[in-house]
C-alpha positions as CSV (number, residue, x, y, z in Angstrom):
1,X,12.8,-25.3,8.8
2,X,9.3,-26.9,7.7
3,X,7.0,-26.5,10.5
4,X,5.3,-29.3,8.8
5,X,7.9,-31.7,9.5
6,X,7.8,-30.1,13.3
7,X,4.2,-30.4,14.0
8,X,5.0,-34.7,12.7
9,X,7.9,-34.9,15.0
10,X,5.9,-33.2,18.3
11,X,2.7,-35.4,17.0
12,X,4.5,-39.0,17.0
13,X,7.0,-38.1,20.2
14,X,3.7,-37.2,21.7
15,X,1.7,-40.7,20.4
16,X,4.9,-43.1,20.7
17,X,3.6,-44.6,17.5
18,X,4.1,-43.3,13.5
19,X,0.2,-45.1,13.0
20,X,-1.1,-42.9,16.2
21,X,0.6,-39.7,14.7
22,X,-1.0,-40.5,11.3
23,X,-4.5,-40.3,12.5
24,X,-4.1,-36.9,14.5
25,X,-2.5,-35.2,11.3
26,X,-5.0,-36.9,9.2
27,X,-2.1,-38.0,7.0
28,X,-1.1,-41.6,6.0
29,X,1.9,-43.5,8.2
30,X,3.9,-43.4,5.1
31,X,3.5,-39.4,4.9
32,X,4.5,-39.4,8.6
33,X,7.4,-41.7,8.5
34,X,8.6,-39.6,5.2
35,X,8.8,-36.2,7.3
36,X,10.4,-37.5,10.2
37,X,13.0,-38.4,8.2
38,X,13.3,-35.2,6.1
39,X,13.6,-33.8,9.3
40,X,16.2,-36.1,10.5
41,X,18.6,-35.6,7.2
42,X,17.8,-31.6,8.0
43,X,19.0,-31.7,11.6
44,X,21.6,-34.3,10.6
45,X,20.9,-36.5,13.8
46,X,18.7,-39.5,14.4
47,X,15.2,-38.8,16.5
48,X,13.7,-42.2,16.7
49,X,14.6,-45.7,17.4
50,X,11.9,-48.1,16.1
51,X,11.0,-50.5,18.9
52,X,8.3,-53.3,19.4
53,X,6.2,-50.8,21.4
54,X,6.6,-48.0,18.0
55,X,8.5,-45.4,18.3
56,X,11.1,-44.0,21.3
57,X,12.7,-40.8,20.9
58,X,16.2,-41.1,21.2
59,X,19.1,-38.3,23.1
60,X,19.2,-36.2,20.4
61,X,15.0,-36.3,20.1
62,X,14.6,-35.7,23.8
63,X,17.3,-32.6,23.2
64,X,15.1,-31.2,20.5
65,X,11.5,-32.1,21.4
66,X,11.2,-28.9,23.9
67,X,12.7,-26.3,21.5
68,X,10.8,-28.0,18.9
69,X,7.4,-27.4,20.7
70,X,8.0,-23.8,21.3
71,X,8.6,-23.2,17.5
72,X,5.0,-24.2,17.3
73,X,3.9,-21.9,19.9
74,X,5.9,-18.6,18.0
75,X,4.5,-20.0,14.8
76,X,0.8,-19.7,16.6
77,X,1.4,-16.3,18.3
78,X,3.0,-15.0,14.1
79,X,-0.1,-16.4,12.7
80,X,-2.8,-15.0,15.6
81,X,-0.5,-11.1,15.5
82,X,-2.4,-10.8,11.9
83,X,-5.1,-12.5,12.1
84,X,-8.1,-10.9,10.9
85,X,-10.2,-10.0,13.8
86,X,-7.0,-10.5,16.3
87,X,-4.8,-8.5,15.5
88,X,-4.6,-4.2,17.0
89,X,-6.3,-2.1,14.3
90,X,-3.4,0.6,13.5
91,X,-4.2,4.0,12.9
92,X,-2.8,6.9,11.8
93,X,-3.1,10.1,13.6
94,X,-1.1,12.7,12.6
95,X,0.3,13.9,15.4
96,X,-0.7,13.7,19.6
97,X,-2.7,16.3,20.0
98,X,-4.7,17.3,17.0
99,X,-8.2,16.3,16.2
100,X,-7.9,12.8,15.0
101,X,-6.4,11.9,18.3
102,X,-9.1,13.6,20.2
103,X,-11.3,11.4,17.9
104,X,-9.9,7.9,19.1
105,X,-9.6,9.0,22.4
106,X,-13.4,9.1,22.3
107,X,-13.1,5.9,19.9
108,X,-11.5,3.9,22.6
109,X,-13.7,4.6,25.5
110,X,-16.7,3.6,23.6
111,X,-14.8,0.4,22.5
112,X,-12.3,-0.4,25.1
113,X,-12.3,-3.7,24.2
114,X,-10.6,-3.4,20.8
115,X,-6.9,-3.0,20.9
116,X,-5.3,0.0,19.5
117,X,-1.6,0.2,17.3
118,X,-1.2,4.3,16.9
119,X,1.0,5.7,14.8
120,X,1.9,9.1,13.6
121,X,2.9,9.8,9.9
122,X,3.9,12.5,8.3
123,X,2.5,13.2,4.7
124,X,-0.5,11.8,2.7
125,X,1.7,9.7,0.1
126,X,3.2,8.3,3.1
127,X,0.2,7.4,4.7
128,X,-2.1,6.2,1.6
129,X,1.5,3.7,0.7
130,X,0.9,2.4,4.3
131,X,-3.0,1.9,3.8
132,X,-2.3,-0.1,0.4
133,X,0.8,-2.4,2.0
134,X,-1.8,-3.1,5.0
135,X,1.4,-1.6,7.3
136,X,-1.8,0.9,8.6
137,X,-5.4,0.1,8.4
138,X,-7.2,3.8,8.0
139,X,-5.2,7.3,8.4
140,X,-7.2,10.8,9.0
141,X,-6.6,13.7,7.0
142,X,-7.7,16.5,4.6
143,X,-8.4,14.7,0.8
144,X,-9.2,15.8,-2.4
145,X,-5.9,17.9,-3.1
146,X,-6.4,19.2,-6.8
147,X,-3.5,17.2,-8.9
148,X,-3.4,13.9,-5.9
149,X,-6.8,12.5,-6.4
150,X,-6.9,9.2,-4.0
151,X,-6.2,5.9,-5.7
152,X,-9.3,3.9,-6.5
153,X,-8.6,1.1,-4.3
154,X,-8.3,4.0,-1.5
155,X,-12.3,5.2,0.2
156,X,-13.0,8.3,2.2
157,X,-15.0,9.9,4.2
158,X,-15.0,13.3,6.2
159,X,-15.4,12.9,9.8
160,X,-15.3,16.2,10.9
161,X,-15.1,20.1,10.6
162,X,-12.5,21.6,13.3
163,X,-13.0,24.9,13.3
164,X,-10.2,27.3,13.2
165,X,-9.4,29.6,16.1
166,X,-6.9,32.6,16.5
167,X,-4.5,32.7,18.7
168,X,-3.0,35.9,20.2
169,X,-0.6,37.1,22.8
170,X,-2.1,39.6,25.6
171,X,-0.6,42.5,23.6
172,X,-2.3,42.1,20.1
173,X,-4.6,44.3,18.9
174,X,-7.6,41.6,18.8
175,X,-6.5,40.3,21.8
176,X,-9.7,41.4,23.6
177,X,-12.0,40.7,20.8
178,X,-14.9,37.9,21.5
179,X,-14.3,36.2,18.3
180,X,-13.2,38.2,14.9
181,X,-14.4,37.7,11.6
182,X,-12.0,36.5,8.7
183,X,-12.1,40.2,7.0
184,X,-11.1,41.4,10.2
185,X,-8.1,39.2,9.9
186,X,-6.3,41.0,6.9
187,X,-3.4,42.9,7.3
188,X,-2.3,40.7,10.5
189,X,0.4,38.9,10.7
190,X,0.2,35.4,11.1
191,X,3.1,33.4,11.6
192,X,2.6,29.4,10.9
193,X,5.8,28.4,10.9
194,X,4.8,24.3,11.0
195,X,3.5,24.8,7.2
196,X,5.7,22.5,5.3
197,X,4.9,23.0,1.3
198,X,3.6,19.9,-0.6
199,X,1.2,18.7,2.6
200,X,-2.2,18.9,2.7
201,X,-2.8,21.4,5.4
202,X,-0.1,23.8,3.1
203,X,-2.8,23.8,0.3
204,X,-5.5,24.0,3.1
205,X,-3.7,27.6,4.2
206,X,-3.2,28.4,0.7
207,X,-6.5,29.0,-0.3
208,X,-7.7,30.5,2.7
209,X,-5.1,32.8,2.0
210,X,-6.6,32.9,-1.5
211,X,-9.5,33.2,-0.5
212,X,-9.9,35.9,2.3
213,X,-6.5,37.7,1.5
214,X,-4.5,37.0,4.7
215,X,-1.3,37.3,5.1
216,X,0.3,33.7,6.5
217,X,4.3,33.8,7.3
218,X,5.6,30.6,7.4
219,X,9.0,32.0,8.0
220,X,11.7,30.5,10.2
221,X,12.7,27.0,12.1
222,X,10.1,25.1,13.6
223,X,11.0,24.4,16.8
224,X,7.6,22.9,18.0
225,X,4.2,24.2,20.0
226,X,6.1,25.5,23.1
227,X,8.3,27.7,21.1
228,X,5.3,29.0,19.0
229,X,3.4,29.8,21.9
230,X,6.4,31.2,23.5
231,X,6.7,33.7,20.4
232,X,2.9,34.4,20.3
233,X,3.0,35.4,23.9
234,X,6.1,37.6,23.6
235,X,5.0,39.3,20.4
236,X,1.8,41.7,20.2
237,X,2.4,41.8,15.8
238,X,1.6,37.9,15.2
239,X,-0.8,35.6,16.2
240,X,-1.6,32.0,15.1
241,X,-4.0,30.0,13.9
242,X,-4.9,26.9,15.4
243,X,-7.5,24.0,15.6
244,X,-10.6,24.1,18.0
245,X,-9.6,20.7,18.8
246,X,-6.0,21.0,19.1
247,X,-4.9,20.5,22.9
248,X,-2.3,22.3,23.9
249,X,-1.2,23.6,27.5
250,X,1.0,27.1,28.2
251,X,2.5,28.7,31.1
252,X,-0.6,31.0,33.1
253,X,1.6,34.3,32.8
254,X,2.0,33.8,29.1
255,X,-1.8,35.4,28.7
256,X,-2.5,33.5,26.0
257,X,-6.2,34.0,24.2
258,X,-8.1,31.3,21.9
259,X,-10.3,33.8,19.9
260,X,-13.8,31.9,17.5
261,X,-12.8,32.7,14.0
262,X,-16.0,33.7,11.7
263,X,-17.6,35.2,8.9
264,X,-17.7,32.3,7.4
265,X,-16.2,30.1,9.7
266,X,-13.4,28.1,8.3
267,X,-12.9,24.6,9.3
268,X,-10.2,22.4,8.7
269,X,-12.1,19.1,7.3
270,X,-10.8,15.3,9.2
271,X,-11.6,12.7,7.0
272,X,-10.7,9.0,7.4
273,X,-9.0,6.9,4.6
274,X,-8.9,3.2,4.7
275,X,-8.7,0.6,1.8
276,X,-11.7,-0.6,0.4
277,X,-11.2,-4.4,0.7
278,X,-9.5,-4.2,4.6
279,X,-11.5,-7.1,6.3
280,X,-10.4,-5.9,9.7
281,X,-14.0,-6.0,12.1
282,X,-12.5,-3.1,13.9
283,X,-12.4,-0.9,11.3
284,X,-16.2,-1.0,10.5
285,X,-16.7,-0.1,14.1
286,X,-14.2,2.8,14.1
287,X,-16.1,4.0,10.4
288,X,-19.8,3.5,12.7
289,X,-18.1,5.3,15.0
290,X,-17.1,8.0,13.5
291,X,-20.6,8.3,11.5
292,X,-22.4,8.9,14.7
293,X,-19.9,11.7,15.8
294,X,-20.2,13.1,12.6
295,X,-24.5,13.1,12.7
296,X,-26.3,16.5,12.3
297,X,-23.1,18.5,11.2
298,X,-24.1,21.6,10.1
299,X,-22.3,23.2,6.9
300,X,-23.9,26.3,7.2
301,X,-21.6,29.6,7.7
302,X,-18.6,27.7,7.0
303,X,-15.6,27.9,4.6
304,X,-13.7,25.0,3.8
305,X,-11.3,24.6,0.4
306,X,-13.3,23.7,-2.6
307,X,-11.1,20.5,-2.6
308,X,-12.7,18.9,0.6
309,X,-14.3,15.9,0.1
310,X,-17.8,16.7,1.8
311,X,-19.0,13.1,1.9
């Protein structure tokens, strides 16, 4: 249905008078009279009787009128649910309790006055096909895979370093360490069994494996944190790695220790996508942000993969 023709209908049962109806829509009486009756052969009833006082709307108009009213107001709320400025500024975060959702965590209580749409996707194809569609206005991860350079349409920049952290059961041998150095780490076992090839943090733990000679097992179902943690605790021959950021709560008796990871420390490296030519206000705040969080990082005594996009 034209909402053209609607608007006309609401405007001159409103006025009482074509002429009246003209004026407010800044159209001529002859473009009024025309859509009220496109709108009459559409509906296949009569709406107005033409009297000496103008117009009167008759059973059928008065039946319609209210319904037709509140297809304005859903046409309104469609048009204000994307409009620039308006509308939530959707993110993607990965998952609930990495970095990135640390990150808007602190986003939104610096700007609780801008409304939030988060959502949690999978891959990097995924997530840049979402950024060019406008489904998602910016996504976080790791860029600048060898072989998947970012479209051009597609800007980046890295918002932050998490640094890695081992995680150990009570029983393992570096269970009582203070923090342990990457060398230290060869020869351990260290089961990662949420690595899934083809995503960016599997070529992340690929060359740190490269890199440092580790040995990473990414071996078996993946039945989630709680069952990883269980396994950790339960098993003095693996640990884990995990990020410094990364929330994650376990039972007291499982005896679980977060152990600094250094010599260089590796760091897993956040950045923020978003397309170049998104208008959305929001997003410039989230980006200024994200800048000022980011201030004074010091790349010193790190490792991160060749491939991370420092800017």
């Amino acid at each position: 249905m034209d909402l053209d023709t609607v608007r006309t209908f609401v405007a001159a049962a409103d006025a009482g008078q074509f002429q009246e109806a003209a004026a407010e829509l800044a159209v001529t009486q002859q473009a009024v009279s025309k859509r009220i009756a496109a709108l009459e052969r559409k509906l296949g009833v009569q709406l107005f009787t033409r009297t000496p006082r103008g117009a009167e709307l008759t059973i059928d108009g008065q039946a319609f009128l209210p319904h037709a009213r509140e297809l304005l107001r859903v046409a309104e709320r469609a048009v204000a649910s994307v409009r620039t400025g308006t509308r939530a500024l959707r993110v993607d975060i990965i998952a609930s309790r990495g970095a990135a959702s640390g990150l808007m965590r602190g986003f939104h209580r610096a700007h609780p006055e801008i409304e939030l749409d988060v959502v949690m996707l999978f891959d990097i194809e995924t997530a840049v096909a979402a950024i060019r569609s406008g489904t998602i206005d910016a996504s976080f991860r790791a860029v600048g895979v060898p072989g998947r350079p970012l479209p051009e349409d597609i800007e980046s920049v890295r918002v932050l370093d998490e640094p890695l952290q081992l995680l150990t059961g009570p029983a393992h041998a570096l269970a009582g360490a203070r923090s342990v150095t990457l060398a230290q780490l060869a020869g351990h076992r260290i089961w990662m069994p949420g690595i899934v090839p083809g995503t960016e943090w599997a070529a992340y733990y690929d060359d740190l494996v490269a890199a440092f000679g580790l040995t990473i097992e990414a071996t078996g179902p993946n039945f989630g944190s709680d069952a990883l943690l269980d396994t950790i605790a339960d098993t003095p021959a693996l640990a884990t790695f995990m990020g410094g950021h990364t929330r994650l709560v376990w039972p007291a008796d499982h005896g679980l220790r977060r152990i600094p990871v250094t010599g260089p420390m590796p760091v897993y490296p956040h950045s923020l996508l978003w397309h170049r030519d998104n208008p959305h206000p929001a997003l410039a705040t989230l980006r200024a942000h994200l800048a000022t969080t980011a201030a004074g990082r010091d790349t010193d005594g790190i490792w991160a993969p060749p491939w991370a996009s420092p800017h």
